[in-house]
N, C-alpha and C positions, 0 to 999 in steps of 0.2 A: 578463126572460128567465130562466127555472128552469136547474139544474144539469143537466138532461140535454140541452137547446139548448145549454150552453156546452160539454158535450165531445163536443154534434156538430162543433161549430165547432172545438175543439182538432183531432176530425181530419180535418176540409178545412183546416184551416190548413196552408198550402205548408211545405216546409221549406225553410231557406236554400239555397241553391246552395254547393255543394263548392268550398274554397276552389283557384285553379287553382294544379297543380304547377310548382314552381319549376323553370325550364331548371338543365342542367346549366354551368356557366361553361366560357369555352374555355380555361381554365388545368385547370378541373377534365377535360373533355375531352382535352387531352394527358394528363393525367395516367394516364387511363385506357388512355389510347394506347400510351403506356411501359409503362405494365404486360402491356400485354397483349406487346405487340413482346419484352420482355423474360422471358415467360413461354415466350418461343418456345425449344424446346432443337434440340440436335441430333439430326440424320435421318442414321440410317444403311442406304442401302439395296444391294440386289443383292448383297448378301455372301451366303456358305455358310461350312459347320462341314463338312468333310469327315471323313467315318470318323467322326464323334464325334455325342453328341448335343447337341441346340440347346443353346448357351450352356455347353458344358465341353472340356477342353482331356483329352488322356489323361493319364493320373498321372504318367507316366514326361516328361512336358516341362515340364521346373521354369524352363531358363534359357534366353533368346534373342538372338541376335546380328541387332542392328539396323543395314544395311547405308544407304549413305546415300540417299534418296530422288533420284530424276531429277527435277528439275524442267522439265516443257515448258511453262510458262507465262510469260508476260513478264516477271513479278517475279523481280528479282535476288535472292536469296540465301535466298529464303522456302526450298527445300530443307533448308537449315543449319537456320534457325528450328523445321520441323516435325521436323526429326531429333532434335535436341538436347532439345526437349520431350517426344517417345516415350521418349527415353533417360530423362529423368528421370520419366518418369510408372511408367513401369516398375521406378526406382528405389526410386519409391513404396509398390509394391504387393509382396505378402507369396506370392500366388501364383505373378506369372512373375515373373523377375528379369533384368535385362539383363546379357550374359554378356560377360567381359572380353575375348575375343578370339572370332574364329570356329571355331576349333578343338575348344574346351571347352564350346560350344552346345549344348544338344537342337536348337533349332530356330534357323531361319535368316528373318529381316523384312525385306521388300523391298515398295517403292512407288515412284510414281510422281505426281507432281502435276499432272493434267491440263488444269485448269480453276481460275481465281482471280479472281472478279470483287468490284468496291466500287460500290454503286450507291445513290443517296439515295430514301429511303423517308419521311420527313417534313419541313416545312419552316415556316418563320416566316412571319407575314406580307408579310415580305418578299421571297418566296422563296428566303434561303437555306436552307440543306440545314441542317437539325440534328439528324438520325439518316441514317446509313448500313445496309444492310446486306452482311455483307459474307459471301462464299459462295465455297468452293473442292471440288474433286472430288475424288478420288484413287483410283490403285487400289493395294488389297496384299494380299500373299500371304505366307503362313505356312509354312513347308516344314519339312521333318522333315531335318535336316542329314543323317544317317545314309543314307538312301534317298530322299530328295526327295520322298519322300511329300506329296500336299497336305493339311494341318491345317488352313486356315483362306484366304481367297479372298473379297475383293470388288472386281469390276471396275468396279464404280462407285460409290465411297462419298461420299457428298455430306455436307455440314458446313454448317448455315450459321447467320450472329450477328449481332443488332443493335447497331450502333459509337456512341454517342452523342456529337456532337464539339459543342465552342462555336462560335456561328455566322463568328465571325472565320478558322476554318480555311480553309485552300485542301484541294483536292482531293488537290493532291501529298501535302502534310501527312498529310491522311488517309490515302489509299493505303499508305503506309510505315509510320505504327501502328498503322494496321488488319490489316498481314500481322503485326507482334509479336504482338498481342493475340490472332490465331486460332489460334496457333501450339498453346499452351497446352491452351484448350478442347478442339481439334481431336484433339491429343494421348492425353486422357483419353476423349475420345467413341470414339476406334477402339479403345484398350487392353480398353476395358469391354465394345468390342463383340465384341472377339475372347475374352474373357476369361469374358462375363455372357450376354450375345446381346443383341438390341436389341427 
């Protein structure tokens, strides 16, 4: 057989078959799960900027008197929780500042906490729960202490966060540090939204 029969046959010679892709493992599969779940932020919706444009506040409202939230939901004291975290989140920030009494205000922050739910989103072979998410509503409004002007207005601002708990948790358990833990976030997702726009 001459050299031009052998590089007909190099190119009828089949080539191997592609080696098959390895599956993803189901440890590597949560993992991607978490990430993704954890990649989820906060949704602030149905708000307005009144009188102002998207995402600024007028110059003249530097401080604000944060009034305590209603809670109408079942959870006990979650109120205090989300209050006390605007307080400090506001404490935070260099634009609004929270005002030591309501007298000496520009503006006046009032909410209300409509909606608080905890409900399981992943689970172990076994069926326990090992991530929660947990989701709360609220409405607030921004007023101009002076003439009650509206500055800022969402009748339905939604929040919501994946709780990742060890599977030996009870529900109750959860329930209870899942209302600390949103407190915070929650906090910072409305300040920014009144503060930045979403």
């Amino acid at each position: 057989m001459d050299r031009g029969e052998d590089a007909r046959e190099g190119r009828l010679r089949p080539r191997p078959p592609p080696e098959p892709r390895r599956p993803v493992s189901r440890p590597g599969r949560r993992a991607l799960l978490a990430a993704a779940l954890l990649a989820v932020g906060a949704a602030g919706c149905g708000y307005a900027l009144v009188g102002a444009g998207r995402g600024s506040l007028p110059e003249d409202v530097g401080s604000v008197w944060v009034e305590t939230f209603v809670n109408d939901t079942p959870r006990v004291g979650l109120e205090q929780r989300v209050t006390e975290a605007v307080l400090r989140e506001l404490s935070a920030r260099a634009r609004l500042k929270a005002a030591r009494n309501r007298e000496e205000a520009d503006a006046v922050l009032s909410g209300r906490l409509l909606s608080y739910t905890v409900a399981p989103v992943r689970f172990d072979e076994a069926g326990r729960a090992l991530e929660y998410e947990i989701s709360m509503t609220a409405r607030a409004t921004l007023l101009r202490r002076s003439d009650e002007s509206k500055l800022f207005e969402a009748p339905s601002f939604l929040f919501r966060q994946p709780y990742p708990v060890p599977p030996a948790a009870s529900y109750v358990d959860v329930e209870g540090a899942a209302a600390t833990a949103l407190a915070r976030p929650f906090a910072q997702s409305l300040v920014t939204t009144i503060l930045e726009g979403f």
